[in-house]
N, C-alpha and C positions, 0 to 999 in steps of 0.2 A: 573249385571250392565245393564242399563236401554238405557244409551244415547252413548254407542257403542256397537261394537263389544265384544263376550266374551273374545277374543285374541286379548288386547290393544299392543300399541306397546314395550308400556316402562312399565315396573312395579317398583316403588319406595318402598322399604322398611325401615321400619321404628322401629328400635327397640326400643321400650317404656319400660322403669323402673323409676321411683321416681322423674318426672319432670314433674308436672304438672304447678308449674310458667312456664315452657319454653314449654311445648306442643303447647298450641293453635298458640302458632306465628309459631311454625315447621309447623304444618299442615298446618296453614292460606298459607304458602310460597310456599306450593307446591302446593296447589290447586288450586290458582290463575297464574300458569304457565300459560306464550305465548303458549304454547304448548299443545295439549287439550287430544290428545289419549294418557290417561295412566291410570291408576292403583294404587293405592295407599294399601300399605298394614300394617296397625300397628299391628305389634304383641307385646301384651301386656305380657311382662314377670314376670307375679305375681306379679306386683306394689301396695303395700299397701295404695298409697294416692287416689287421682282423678284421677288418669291417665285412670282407664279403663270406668270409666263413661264419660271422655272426649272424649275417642275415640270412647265408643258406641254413641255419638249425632253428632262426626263428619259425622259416617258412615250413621246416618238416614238423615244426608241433604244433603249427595252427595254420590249420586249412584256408586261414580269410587272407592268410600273408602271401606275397606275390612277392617273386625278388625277376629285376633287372639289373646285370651286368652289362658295364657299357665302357667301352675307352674312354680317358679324362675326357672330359670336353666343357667341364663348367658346372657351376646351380643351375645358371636356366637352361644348358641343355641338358640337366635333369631331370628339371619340373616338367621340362616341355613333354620328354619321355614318358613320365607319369601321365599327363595330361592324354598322349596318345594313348594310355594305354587302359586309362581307367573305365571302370565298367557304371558306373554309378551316375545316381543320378543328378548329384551334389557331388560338389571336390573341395578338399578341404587339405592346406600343405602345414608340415611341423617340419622344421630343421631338425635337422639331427642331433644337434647338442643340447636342444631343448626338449621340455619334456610338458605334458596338459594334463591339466584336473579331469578328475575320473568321471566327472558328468559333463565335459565341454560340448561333446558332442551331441549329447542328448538336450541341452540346453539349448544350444544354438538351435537346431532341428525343427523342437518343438517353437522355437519363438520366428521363424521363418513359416514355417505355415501355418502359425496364428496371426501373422502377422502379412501374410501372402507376399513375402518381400523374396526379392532374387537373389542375395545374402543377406548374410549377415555380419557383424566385426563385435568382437568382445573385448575386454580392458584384459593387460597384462601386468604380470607380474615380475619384478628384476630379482633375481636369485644368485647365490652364487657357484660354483661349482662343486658344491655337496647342495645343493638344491635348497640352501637356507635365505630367507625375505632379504633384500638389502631395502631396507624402507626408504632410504633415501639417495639409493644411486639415481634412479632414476628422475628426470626433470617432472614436472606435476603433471598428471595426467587429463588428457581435455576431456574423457572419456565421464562423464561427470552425471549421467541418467542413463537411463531405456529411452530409447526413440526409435521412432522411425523416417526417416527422411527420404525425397526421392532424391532425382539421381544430380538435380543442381544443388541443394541442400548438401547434398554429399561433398561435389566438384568444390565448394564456399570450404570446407571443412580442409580444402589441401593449403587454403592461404591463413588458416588460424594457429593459434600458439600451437608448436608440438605436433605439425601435422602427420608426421612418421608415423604415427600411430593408426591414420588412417591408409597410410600409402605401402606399411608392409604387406606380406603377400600372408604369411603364415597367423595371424589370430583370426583369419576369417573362413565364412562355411559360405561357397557359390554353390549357384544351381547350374549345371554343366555347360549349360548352352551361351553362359558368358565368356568363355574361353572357346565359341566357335569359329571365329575369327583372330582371336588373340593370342601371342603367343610370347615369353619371354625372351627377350634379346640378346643371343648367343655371345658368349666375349667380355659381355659389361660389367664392371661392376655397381654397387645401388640397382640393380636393373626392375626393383619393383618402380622407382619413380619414372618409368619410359614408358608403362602402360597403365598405374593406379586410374589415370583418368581415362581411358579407357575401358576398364573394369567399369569404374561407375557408369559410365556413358551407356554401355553395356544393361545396367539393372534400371529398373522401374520403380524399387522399392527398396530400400538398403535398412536391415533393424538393427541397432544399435545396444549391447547389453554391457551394463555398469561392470556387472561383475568378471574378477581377475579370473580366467578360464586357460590362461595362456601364459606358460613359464617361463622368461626368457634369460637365461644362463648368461652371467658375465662371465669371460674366460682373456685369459691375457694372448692367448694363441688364435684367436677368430681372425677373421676378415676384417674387422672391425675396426680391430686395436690392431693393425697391422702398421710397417712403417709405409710411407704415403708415397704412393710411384703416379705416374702417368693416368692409371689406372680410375686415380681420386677422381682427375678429372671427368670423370664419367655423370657423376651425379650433376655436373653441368650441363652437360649433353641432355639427360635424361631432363632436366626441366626445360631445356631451349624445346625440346620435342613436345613437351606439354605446352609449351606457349604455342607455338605452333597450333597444336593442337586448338587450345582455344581462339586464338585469331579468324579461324577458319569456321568455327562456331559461334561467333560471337560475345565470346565469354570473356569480358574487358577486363572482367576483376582480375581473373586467373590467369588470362595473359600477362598481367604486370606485374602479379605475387610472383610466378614462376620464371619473368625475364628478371626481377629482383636477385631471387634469389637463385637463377643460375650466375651471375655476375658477382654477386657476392661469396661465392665457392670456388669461386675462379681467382676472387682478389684472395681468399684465404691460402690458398696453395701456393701463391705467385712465389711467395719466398721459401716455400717448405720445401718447394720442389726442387731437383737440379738442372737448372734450363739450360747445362752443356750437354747433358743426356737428347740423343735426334730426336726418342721419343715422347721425353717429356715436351721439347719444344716445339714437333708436332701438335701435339694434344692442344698445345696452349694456344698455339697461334691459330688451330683452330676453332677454337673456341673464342676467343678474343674476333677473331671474321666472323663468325656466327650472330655475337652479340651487333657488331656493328651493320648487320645483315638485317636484323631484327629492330635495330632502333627506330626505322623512320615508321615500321608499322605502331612500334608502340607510341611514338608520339602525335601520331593519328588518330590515337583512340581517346574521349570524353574522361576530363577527368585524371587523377592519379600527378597531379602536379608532383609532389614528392618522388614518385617515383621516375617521373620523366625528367627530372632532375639530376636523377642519377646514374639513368643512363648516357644522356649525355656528359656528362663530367668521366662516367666507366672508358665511352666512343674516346675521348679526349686523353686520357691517362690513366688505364688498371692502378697501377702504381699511387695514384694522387686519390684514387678513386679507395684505393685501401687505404689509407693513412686517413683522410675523413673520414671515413666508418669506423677508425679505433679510437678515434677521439670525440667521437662521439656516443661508445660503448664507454668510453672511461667516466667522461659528463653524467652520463643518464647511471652507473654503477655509482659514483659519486655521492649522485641526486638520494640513492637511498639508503646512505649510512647513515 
């Protein structure tokens, strides 16, 4: 890097696979940041289209862009790469198909050291693939003031309405040293919910800002909206690991939101999925032993009758244990026509 220091303050990382319509606008967004000390780091994850020529010409007209070329190997072991590789003293990740407001970072920044918080998380915005609002794709945002919370305040915030919001990886600004230890889970998919509570756990001070700072692209071709394999299972996995997680820390509430609702993602798939596939029936029947590994801790714990209810009935029959929870979504949808 030419026009700062070699220890910028922020490093943005940027995992690049099979988006070369959406790249130039990601880079264009970050590079024309209010904000000027930062780093930019694309690692390119063995993309077969334009992607890695894109980023080799971003990086010859601006000295703050960094490119890594790497064999496929996933998102997280992209971020993970960026995370080795960043020079900064804050990390800060944007997907690649998404693109951020030209003050995010300078916003987030300042409100992080007025606020002496170890991140920060800012509200997003649902777009679509010309970069136009959809006011209403998105479910209501919990993101609803400025705050500051510490780091259980936070961990409470993974069991309230819409918690995705706190548990993705990319609307938020860390300060480096919480990814000392942490590192995204090679392989998975959802893989921010295998360590969000660890992030938290990680900070002391998390600041909270209302405002939409963070663009997030609907596209019919993502991860997202993808047809549902073995894979889905994963976001099961990722919250039996945060129950876990909380057991071990005492954290009653969040142990039973997250055995909740990895059981409840598990009853969702039972039928989407094709259980003559080894691997989907793998996945499943792993996760169905997990759950029932996990029940006698949870009904050890104070409290949560509702939800020890559920597991038990889950322990007893996926299958019975899905069919009361649709008829019970249909009751309470009912409830408000």
């Amino acid at each position: 890097m030419s026009e700062y220091a070699n220890e910028p303050i922020i490093s943005v990382i940027v995992p690049v696979y099979r988006v070369e319509k959406f790249l130039p606008r990601c880079i264009s967004s970050i590079a024309k940041q209010t904000f000027r000390d930062f780093e930019m780091i694309l690692v390119d994850d063995g993309s077969d289209d334009a992607c890695p020529d894109i980023c080799d010409q971003a990086a010859r007209a601006d000295a703050r862009i960094r490119v890594i070329h790497q064999k496929n190997q996933g998102l997280s072991a992209a971020r993970n790469a960026g995370i080795d590789a960043a020079r900064g003293q804050y990390i800060s990740f944007v997907d690649s198909d998404d693109f951020i407001a030209d003050t995010m970072l300078a916003d987030m920044y300042e409100r992080v050291c007025t606020d002496k918080s170890d991140m920060a998380i800012c509200n997003i915005q649902y777009v679509d693939e010309d970069g136009q609002k959809l006011e209403n794709a998105a479910r209501k945002s919990p993101i609803t003031a400025n705050e500051v919370l510490d780091k259980y305040q936070a961990l409470s915030k993974l069991c309230e309405a819409n918690p995705w919001y706190y548990v993705v990886a990319w609307n938020k600004l860390y300060a480096k040293h919480i990814f000392d230890h942490i590192r995204f889970p090679v392989g998975k998919r959802n893989e921010d919910v295998f360590i969000a509570h660890e992030v938290f756990w990680a900070a002391d001070r998390i600041t909270v800002l209302k405002k939409r700072l963070y663009y997030y692209v609907q596209r019919s071709g993502s991860i997202m909206n993808s047809k549902p394999t073995d894979k889905n299972l994963d976001e099961a996995e990722g919250c039996f690991t945060c129950c876990k997680f909380a057991l071990e820390h005492g954290l009653d509430d969040l142990a039973a939101c997250k055995y909740n609702d990895a059981i409840s993602s598990i009853a969702d798939y039972i039928y989407l999925l094709d259980r003559s596939d080894k691997q989907v029936k793998a996945a499943l029947d792993s996760n169905i032993h997990q759950a029932r590994l996990l029940k006698k801790s949870i009904l050890n714990i104070g409290g949560h009758r509702s939800d020890k209810l559920k597991a038990i009935m889950f322990s007893v029959s996926p299958q019975l244990y899905r069919k009361v929870k649709i008829g019970v979504r249909r009751i309470a949808k009912d409830n408000t026509k």
